[in-house]
N, C-alpha and C positions, 0 to 999 in steps of 0.2 A: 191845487189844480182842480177843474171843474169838467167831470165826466157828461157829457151831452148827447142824449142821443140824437138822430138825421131829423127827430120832427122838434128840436128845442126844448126836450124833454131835457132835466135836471135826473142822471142818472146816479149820481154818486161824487165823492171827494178825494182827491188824494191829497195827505196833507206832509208838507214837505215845509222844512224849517229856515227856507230863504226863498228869493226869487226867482223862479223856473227861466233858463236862460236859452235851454234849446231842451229836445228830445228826438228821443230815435228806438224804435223796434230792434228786437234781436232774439236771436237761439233758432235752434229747428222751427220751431212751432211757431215763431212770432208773437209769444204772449211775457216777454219781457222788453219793462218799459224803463228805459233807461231817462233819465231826468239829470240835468245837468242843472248847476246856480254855479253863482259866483266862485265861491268856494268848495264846492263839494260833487261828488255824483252818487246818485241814486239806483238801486235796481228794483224794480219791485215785477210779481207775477201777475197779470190780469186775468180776467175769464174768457175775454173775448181778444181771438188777435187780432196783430194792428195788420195792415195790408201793404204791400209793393208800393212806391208811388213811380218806378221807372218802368 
């Protein structure tokens, strides 16, 4: 997975060992990124959290 900042800056990598199928925010803080593939899910912490979309 390819971290992007809002101006199409190449921020960073998250590398994940199948095909990223969906993802979603969670915890208090909103800095766990949950990663879904085929077969597996993923947790990992970020630096920046993710935001609301509702």
């Amino acid at each position: 997975m390819h971290v992007i900042a809002p101006d199409g800056k190449l921020l960073g990598r998250i590398r994940i060992s199948d095909h990223c199928t969906n993802l979603a925010w969670g915890e208090a803080d909103w800095r766990s990124l949950y990663i879904t593939t085929y077969h597996s899910v993923f947790r990992t912490r970020v630096n920046v959290p993710g935001i609301a979309v509702w």
